[in-house]
PDBQT receptor file of N, H, CA, C and O in Angstrom, charges set to zero:
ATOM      1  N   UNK A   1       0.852  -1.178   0.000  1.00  0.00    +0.000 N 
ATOM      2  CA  UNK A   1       0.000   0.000   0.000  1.00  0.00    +0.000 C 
ATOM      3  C   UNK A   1       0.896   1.238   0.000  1.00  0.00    +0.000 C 
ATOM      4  O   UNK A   1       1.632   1.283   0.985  1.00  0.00    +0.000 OA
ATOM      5  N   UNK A   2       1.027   2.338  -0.929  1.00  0.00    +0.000 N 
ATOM      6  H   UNK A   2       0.429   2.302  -1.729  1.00  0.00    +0.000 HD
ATOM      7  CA  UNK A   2       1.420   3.126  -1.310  1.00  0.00    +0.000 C 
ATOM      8  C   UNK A   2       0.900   4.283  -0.057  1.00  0.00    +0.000 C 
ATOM      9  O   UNK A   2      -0.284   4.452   0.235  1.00  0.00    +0.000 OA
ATOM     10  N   UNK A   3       2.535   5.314   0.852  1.00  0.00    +0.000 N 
ATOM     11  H   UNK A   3       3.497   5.177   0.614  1.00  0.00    +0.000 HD
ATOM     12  CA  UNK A   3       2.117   6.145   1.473  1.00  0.00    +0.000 C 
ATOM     13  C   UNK A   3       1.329   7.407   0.766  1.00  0.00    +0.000 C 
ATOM     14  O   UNK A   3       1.683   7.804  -0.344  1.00  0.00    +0.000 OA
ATOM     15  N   UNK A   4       0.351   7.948   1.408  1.00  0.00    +0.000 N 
ATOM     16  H   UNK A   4       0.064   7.626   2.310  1.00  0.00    +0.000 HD
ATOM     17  CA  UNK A   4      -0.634   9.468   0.822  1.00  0.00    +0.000 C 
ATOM     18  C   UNK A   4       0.514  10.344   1.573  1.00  0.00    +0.000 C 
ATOM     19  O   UNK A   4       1.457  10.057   2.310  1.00  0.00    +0.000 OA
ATOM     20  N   UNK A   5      -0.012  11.542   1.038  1.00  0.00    +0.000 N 
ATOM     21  H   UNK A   5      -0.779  11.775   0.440  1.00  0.00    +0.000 HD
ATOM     22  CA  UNK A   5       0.692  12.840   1.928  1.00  0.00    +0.000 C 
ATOM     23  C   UNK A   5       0.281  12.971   2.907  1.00  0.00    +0.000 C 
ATOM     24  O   UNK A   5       0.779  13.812   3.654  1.00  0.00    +0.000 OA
ATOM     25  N   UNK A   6      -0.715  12.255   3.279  1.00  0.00    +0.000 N 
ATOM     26  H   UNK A   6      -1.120  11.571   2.672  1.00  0.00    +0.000 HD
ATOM     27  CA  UNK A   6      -1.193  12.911   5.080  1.00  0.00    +0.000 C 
ATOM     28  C   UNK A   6      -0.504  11.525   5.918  1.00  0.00    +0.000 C 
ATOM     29  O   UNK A   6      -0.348  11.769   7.115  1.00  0.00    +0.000 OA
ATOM     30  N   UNK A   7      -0.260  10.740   5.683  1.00  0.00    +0.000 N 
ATOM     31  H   UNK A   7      -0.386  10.542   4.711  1.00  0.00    +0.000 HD
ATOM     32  CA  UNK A   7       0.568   9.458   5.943  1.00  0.00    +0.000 C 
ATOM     33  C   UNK A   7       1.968  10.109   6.360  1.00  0.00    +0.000 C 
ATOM     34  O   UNK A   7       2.305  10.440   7.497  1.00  0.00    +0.000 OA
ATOM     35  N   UNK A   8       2.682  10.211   5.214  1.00  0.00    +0.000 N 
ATOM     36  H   UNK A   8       2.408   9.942   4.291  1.00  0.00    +0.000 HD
ATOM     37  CA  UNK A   8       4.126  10.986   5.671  1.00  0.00    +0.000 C 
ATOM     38  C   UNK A   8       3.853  12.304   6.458  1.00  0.00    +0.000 C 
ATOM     39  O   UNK A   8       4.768  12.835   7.087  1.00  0.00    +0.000 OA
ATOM     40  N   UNK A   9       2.608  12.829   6.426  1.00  0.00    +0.000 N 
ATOM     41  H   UNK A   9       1.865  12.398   5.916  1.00  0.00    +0.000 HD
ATOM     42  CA  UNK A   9       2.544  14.172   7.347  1.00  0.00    +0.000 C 
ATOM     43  C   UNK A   9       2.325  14.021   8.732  1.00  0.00    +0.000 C 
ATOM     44  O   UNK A   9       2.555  14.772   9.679  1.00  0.00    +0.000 OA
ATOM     45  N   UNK A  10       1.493  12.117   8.597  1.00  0.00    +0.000 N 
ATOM     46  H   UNK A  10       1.306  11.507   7.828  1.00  0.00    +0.000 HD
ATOM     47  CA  UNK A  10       1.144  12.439  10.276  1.00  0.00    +0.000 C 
ATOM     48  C   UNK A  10       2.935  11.543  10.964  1.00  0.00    +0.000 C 
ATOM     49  O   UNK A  10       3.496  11.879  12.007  1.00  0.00    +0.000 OA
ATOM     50  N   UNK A  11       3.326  10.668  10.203  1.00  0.00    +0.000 N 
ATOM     51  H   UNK A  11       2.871  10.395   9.356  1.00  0.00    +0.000 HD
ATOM     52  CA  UNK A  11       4.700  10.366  10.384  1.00  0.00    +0.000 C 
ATOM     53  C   UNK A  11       5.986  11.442  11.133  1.00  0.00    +0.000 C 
ATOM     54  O   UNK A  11       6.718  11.300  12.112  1.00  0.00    +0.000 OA
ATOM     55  N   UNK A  12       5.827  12.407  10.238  1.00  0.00    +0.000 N 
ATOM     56  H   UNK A  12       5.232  12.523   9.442  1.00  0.00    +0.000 HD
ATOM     57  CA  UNK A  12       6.950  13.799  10.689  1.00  0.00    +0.000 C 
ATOM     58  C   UNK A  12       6.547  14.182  11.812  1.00  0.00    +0.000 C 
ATOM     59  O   UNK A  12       7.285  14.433  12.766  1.00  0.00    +0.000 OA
ATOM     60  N   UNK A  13       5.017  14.283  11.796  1.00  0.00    +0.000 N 
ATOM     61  H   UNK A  13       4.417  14.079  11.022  1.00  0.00    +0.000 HD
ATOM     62  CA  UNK A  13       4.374  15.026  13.327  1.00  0.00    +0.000 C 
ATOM     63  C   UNK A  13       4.710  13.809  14.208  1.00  0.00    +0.000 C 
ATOM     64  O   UNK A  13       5.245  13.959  15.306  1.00  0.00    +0.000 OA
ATOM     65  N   UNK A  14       4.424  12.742  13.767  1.00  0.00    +0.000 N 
ATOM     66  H   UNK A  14       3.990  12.621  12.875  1.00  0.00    +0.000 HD
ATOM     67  CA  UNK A  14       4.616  11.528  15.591  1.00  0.00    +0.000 C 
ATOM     68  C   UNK A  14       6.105  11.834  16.068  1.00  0.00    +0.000 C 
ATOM     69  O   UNK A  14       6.475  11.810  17.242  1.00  0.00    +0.000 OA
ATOM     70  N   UNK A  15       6.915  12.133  14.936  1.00  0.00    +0.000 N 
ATOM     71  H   UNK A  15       6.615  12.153  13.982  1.00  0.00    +0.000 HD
ATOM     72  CA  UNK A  15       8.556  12.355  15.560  1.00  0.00    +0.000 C 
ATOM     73  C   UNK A  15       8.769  13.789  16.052  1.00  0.00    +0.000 C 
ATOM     74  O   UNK A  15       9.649  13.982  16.891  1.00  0.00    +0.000 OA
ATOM     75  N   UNK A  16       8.053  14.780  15.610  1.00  0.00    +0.000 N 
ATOM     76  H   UNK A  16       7.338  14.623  14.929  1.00  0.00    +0.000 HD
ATOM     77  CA  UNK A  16       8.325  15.746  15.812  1.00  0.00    +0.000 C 
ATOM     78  C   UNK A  16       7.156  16.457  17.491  1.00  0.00    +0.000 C 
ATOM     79  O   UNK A  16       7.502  17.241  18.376  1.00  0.00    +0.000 OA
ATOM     80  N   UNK A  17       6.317  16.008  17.363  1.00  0.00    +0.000 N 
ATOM     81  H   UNK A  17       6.036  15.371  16.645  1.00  0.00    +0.000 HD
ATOM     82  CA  UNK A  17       5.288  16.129  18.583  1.00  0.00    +0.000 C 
ATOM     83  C   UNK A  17       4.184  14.471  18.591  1.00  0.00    +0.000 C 
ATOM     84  O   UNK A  17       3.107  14.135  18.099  1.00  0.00    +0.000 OA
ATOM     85  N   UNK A  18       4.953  14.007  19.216  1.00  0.00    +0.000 N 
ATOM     86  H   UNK A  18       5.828  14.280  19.615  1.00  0.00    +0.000 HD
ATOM     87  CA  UNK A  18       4.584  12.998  19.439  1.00  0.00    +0.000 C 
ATOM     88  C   UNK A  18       2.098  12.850  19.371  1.00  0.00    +0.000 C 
ATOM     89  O   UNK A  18       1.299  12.271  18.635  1.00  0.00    +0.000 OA
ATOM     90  N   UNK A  19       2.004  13.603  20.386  1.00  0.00    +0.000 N 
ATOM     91  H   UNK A  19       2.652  14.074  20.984  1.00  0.00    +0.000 HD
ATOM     92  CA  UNK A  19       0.350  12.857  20.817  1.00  0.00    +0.000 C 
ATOM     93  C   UNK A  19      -0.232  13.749  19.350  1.00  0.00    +0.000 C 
ATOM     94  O   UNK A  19      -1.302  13.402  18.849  1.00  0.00    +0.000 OA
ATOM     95  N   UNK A  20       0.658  15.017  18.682  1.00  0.00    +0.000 N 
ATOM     96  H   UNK A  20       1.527  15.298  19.088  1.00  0.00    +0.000 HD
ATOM     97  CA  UNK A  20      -0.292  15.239  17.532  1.00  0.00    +0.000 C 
ATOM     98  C   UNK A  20      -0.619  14.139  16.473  1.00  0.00    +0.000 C 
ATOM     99  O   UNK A  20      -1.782  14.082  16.073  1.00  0.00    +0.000 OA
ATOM    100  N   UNK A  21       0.428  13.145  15.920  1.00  0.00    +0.000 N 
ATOM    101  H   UNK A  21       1.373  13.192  16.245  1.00  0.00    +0.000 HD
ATOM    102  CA  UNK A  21       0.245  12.210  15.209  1.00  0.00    +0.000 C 
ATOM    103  C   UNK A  21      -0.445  10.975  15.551  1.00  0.00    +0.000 C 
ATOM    104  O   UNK A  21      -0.882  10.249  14.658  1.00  0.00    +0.000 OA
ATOM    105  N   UNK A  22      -0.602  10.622  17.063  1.00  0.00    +0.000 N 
ATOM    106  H   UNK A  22      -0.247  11.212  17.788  1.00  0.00    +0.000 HD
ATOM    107  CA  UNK A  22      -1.495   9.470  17.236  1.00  0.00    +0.000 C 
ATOM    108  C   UNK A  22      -3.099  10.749  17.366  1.00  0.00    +0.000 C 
ATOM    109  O   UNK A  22      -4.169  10.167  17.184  1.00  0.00    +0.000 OA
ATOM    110  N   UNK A  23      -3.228  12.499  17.684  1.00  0.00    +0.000 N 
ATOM    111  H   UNK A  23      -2.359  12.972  17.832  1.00  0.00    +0.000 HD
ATOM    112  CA  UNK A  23      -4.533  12.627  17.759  1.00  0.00    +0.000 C 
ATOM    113  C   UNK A  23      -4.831  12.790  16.335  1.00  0.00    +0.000 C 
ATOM    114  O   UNK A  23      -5.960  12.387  16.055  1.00  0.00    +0.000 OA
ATOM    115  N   UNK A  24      -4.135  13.276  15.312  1.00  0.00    +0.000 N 
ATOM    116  H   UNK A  24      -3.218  13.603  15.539  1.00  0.00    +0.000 HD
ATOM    117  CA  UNK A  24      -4.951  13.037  14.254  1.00  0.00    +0.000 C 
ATOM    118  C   UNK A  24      -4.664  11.466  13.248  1.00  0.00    +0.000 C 
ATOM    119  O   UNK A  24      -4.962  11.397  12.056  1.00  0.00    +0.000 OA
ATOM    120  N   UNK A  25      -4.078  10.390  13.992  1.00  0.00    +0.000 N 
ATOM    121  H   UNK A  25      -3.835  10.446  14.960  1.00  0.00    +0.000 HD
ATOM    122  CA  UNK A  25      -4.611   9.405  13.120  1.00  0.00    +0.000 C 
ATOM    123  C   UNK A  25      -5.733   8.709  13.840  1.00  0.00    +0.000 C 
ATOM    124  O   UNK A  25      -6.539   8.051  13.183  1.00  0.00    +0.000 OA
ATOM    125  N   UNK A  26      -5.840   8.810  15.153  1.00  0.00    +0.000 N 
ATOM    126  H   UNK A  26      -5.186   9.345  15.687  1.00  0.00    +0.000 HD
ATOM    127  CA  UNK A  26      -6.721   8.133  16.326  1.00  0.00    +0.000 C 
ATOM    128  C   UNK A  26      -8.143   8.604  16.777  1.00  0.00    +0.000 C 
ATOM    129  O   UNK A  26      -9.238   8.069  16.949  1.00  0.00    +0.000 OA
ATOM    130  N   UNK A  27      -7.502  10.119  16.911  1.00  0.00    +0.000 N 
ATOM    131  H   UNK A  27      -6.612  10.554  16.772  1.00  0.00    +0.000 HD
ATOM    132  CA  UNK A  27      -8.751  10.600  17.529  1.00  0.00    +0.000 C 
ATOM    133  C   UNK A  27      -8.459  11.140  18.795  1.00  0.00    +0.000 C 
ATOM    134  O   UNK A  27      -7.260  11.110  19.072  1.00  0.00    +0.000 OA
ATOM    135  N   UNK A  28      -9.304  11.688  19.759  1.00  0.00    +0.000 N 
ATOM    136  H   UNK A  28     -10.278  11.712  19.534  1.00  0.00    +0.000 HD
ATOM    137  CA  UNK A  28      -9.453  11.575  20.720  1.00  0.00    +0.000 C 
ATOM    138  C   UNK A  28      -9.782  10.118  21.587  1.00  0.00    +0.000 C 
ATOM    139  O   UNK A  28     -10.871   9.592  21.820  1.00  0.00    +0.000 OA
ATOM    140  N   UNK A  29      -8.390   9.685  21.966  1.00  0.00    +0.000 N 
ATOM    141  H   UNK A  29      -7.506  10.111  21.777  1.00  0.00    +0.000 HD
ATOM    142  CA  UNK A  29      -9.145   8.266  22.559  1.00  0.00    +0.000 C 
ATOM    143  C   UNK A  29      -8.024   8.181  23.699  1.00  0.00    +0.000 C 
ATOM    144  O   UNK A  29      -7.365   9.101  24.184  1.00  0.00    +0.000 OA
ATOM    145  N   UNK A  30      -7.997   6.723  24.006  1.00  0.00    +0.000 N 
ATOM    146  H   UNK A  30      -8.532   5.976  23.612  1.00  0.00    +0.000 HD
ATOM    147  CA  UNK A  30      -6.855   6.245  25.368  1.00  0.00    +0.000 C 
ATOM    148  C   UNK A  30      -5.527   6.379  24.789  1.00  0.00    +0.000 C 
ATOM    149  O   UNK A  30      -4.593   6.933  25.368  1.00  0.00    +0.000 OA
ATOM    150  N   UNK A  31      -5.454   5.729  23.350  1.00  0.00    +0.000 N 
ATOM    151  H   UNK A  31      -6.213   5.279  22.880  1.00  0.00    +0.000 HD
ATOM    152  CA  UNK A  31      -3.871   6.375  22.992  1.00  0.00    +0.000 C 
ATOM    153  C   UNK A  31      -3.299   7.343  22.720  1.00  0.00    +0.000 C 
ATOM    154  O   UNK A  31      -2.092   7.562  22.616  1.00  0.00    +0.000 OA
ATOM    155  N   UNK A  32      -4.524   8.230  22.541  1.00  0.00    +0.000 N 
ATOM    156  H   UNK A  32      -5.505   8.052  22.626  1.00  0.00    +0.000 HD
ATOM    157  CA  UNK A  32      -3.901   9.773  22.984  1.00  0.00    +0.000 C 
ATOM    158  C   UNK A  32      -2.874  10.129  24.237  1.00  0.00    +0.000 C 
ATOM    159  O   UNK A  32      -1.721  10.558  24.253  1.00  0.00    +0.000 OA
ATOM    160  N   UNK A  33      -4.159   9.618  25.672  1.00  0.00    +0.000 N 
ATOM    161  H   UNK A  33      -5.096   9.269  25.659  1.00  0.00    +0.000 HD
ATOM    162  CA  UNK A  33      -3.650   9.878  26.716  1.00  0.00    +0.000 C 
ATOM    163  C   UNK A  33      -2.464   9.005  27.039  1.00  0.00    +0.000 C 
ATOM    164  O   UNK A  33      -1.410   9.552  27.364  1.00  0.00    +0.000 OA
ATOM    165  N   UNK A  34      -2.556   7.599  26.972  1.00  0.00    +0.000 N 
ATOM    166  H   UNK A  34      -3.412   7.154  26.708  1.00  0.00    +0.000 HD
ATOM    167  CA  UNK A  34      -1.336   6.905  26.985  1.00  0.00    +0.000 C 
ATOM    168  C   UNK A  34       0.236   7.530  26.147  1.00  0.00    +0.000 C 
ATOM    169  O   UNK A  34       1.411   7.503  26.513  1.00  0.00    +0.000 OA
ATOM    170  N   UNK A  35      -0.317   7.969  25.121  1.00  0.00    +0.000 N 
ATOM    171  H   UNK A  35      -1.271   7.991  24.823  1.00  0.00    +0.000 HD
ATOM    172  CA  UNK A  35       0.644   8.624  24.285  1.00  0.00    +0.000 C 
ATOM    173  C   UNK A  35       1.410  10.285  24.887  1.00  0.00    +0.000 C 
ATOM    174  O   UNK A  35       2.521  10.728  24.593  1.00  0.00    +0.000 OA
ATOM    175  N   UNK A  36       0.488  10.828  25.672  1.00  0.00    +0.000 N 
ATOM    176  H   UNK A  36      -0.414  10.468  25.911  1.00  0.00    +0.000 HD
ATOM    177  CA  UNK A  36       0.765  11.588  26.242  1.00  0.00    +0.000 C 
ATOM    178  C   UNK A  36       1.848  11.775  27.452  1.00  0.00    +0.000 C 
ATOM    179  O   UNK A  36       2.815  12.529  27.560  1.00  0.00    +0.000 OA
ATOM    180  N   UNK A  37       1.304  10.800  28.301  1.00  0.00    +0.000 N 
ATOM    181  H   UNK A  37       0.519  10.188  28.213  1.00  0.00    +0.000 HD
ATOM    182  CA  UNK A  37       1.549  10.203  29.243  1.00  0.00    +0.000 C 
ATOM    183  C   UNK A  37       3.365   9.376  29.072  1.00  0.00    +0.000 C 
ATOM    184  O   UNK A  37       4.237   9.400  29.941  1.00  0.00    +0.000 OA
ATOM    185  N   UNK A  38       3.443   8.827  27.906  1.00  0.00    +0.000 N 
ATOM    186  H   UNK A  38       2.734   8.808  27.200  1.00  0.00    +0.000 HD
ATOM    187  CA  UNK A  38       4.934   8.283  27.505  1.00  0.00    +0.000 C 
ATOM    188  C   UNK A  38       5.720   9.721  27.129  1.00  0.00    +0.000 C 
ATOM    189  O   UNK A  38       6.775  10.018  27.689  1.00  0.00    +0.000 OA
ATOM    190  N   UNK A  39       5.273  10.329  26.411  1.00  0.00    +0.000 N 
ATOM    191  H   UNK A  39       4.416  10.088  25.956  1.00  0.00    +0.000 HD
ATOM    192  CA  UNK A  39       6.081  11.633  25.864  1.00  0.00    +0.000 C 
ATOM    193  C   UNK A  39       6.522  12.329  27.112  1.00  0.00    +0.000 C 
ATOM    194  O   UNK A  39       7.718  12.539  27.310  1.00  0.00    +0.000 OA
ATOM    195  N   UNK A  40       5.356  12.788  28.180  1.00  0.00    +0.000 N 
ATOM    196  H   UNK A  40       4.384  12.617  28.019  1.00  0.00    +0.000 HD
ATOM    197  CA  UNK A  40       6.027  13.203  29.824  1.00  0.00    +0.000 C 
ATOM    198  C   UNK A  40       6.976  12.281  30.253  1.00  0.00    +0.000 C 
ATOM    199  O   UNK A  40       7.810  12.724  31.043  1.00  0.00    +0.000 OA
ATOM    200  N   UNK A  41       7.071  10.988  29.900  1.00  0.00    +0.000 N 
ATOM    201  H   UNK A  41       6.394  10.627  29.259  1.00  0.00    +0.000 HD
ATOM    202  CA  UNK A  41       7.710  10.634  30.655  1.00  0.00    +0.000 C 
ATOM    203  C   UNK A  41       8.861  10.306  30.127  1.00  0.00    +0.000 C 
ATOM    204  O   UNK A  41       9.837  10.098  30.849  1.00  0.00    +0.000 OA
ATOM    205  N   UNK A  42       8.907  10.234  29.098  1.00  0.00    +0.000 N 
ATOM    206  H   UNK A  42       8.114  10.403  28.511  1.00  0.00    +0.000 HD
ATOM    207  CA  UNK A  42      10.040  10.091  28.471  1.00  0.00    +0.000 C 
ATOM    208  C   UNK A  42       9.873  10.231  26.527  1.00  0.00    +0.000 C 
ATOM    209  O   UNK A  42       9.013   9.627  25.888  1.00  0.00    +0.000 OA
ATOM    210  N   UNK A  43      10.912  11.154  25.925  1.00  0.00    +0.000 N 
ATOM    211  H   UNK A  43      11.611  11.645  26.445  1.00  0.00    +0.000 HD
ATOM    212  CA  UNK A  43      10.345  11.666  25.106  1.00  0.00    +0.000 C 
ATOM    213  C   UNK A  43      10.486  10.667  23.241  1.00  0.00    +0.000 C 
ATOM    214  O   UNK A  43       9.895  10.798  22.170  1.00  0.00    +0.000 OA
ATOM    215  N   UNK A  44      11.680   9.664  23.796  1.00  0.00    +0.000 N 
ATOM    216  H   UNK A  44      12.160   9.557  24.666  1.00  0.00    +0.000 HD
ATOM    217  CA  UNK A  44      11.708   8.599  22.810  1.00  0.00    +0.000 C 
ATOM    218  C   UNK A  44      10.351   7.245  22.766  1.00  0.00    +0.000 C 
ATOM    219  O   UNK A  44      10.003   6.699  21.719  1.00  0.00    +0.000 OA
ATOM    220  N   UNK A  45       9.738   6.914  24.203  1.00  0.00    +0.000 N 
ATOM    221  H   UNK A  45      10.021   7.358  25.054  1.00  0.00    +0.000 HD
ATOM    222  CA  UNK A  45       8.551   6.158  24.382  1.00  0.00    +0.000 C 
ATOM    223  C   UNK A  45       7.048   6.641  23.402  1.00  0.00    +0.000 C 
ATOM    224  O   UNK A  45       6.205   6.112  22.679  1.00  0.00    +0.000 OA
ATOM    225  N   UNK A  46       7.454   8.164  24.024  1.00  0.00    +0.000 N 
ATOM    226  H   UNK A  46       8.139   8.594  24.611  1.00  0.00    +0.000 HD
ATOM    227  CA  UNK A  46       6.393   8.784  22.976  1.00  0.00    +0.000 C 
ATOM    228  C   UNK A  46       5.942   8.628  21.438  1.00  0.00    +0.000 C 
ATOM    229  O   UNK A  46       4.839   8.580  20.895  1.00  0.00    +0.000 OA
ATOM    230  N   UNK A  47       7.556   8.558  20.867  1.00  0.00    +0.000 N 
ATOM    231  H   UNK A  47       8.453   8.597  21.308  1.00  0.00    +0.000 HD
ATOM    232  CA  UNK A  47       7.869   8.573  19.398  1.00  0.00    +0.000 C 
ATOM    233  C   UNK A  47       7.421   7.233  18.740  1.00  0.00    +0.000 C 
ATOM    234  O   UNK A  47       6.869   7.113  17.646  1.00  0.00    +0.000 OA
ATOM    235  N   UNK A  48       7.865   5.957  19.875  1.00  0.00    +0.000 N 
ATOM    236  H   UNK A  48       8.314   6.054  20.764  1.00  0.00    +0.000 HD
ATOM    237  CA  UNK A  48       8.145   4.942  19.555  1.00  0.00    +0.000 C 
ATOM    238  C   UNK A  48       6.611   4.560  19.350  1.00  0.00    +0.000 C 
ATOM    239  O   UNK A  48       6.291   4.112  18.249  1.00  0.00    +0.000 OA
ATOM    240  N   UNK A  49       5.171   4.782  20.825  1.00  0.00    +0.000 N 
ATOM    241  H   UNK A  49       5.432   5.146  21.719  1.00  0.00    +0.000 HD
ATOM    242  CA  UNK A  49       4.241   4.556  20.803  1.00  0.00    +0.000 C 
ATOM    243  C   UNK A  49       3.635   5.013  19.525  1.00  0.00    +0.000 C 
ATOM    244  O   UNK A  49       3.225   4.126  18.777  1.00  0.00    +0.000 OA
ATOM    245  N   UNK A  50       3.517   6.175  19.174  1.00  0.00    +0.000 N 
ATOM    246  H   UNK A  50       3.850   6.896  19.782  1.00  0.00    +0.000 HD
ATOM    247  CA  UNK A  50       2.969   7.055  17.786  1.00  0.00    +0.000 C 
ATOM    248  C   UNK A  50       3.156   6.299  17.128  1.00  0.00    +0.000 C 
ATOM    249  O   UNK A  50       2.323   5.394  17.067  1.00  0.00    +0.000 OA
ATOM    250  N   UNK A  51       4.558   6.240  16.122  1.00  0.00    +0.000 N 
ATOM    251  H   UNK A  51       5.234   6.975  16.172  1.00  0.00    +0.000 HD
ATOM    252  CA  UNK A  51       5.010   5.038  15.413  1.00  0.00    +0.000 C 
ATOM    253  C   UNK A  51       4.055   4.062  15.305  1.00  0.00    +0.000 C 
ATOM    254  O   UNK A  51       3.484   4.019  14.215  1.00  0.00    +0.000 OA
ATOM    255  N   UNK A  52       3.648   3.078  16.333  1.00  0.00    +0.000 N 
ATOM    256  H   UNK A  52       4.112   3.112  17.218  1.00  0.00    +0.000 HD
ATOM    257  CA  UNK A  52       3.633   2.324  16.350  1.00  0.00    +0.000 C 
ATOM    258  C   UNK A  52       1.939   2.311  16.135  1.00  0.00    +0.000 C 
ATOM    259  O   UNK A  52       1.330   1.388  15.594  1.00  0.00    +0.000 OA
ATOM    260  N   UNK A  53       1.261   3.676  16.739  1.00  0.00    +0.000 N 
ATOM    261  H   UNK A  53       1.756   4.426  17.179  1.00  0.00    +0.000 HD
ATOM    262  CA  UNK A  53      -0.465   3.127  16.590  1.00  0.00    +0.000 C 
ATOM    263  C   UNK A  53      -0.357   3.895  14.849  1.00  0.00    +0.000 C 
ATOM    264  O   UNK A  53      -1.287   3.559  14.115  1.00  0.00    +0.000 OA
ATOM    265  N   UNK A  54       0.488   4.667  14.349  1.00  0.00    +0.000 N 
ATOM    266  H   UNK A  54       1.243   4.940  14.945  1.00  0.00    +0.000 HD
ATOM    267  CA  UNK A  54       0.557   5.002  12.951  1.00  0.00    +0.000 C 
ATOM    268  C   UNK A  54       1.019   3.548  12.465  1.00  0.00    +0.000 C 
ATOM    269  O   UNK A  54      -0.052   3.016  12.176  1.00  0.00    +0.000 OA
ATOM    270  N   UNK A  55       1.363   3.234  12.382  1.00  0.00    +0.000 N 
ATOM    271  H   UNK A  55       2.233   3.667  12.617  1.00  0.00    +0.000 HD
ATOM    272  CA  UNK A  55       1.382   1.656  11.613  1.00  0.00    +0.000 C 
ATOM    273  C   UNK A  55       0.841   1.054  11.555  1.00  0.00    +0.000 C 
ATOM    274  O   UNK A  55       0.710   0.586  10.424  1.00  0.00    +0.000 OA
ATOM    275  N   UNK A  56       0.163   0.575  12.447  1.00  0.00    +0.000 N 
ATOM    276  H   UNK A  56       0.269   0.955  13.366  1.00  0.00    +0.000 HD
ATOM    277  CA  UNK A  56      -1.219   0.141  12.288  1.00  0.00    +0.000 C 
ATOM    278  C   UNK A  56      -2.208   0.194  11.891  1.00  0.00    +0.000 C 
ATOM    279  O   UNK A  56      -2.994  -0.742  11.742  1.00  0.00    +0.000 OA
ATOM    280  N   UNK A  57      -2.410   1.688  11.557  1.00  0.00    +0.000 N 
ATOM    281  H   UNK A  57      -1.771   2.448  11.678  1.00  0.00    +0.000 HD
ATOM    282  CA  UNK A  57      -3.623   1.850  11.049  1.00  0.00    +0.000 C 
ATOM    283  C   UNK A  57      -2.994   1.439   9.460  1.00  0.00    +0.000 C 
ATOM    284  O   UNK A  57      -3.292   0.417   8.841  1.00  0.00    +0.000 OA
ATOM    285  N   UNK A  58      -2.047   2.527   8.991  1.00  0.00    +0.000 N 
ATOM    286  H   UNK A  58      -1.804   3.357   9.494  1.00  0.00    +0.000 HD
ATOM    287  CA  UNK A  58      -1.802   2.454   7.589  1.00  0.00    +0.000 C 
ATOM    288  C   UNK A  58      -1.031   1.013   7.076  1.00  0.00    +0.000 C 
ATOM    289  O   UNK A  58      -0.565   0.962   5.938  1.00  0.00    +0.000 OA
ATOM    290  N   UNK A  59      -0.976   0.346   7.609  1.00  0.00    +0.000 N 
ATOM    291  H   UNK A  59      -1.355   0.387   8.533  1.00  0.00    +0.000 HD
ATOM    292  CA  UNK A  59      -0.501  -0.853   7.602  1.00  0.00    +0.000 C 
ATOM    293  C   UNK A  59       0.995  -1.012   6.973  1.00  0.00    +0.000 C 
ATOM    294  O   UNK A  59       1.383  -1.963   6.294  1.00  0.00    +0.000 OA
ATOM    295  N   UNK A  60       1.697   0.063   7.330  1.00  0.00    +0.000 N 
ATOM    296  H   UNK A  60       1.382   0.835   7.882  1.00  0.00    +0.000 HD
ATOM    297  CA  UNK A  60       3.216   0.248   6.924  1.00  0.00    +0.000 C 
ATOM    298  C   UNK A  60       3.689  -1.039   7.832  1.00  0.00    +0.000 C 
ATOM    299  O   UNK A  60       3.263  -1.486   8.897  1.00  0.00    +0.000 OA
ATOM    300  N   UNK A  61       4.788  -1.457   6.926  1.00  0.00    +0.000 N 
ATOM    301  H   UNK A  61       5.135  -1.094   6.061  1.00  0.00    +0.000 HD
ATOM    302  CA  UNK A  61       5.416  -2.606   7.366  1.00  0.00    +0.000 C 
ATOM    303  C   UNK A  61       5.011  -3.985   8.300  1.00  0.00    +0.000 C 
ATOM    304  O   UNK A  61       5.627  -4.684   9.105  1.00  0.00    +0.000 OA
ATOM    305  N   UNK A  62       3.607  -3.979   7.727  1.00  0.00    +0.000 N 
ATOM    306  H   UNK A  62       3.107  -3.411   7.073  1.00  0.00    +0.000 HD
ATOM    307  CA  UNK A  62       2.362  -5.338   8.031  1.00  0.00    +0.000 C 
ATOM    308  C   UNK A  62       2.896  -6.332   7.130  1.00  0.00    +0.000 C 
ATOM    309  O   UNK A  62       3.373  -5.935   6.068  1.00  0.00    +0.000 OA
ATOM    310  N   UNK A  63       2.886  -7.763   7.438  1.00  0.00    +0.000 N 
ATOM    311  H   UNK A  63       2.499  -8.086   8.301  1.00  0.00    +0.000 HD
ATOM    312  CA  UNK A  63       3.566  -9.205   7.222  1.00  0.00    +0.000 C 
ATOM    313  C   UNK A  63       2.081  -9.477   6.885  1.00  0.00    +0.000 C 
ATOM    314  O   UNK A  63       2.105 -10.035   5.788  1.00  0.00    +0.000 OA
ATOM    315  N   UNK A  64       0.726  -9.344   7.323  1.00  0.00    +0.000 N 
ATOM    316  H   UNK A  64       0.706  -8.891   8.214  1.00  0.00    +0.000 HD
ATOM    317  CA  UNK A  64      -0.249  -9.894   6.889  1.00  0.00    +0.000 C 
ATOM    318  C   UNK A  64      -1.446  -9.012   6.283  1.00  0.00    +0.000 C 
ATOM    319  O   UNK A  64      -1.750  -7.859   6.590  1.00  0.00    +0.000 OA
ATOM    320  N   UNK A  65      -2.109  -9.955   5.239  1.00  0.00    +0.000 N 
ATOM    321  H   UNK A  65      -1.862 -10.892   4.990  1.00  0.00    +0.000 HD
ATOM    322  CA  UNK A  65      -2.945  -8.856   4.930  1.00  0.00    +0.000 C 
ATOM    323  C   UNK A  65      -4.456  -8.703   5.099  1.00  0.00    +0.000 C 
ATOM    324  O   UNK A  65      -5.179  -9.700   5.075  1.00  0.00    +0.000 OA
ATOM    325  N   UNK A  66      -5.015  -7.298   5.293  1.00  0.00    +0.000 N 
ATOM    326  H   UNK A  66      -4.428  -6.489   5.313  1.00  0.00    +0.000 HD
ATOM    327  CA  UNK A  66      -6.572  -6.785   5.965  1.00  0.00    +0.000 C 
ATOM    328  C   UNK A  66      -7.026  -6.801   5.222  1.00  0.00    +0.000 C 
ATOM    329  O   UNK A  66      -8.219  -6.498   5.222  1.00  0.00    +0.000 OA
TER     330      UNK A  66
């Protein structure tokens, strides 16, 4: 699946401000706050969490397919 521009846009934002890229691929939800919550506490957890609920959705580097 080929990245869009809002894909690489919400990407730059999870590294660059972490809870903006999980709130606009997520929403307002728990991985916001969880996401929040890692960035206070440490500011690479943050990056890593984002990352990680951004992959999921867009299915970057998924082994199986939806």
């Amino acid at each position: 699946m080929p990245f869009t521009c809002s894909d690489i846009c919400k990407i730059i934002l999870a590294i660059i401000l972490p809870p903006l890229g999980v709130l606009f691929e997520r929403g307002c939800s728990a991985d916001l706050i969880i996401n929040i919550a890692l960035t206070i506490l440490g500011y690479i957890p943050g990056i890593i969490h984002a990352l990680w609920r951004i992959r999921d959705e867009i299915g970057w580097l998924s082994t199986s397919d939806k």
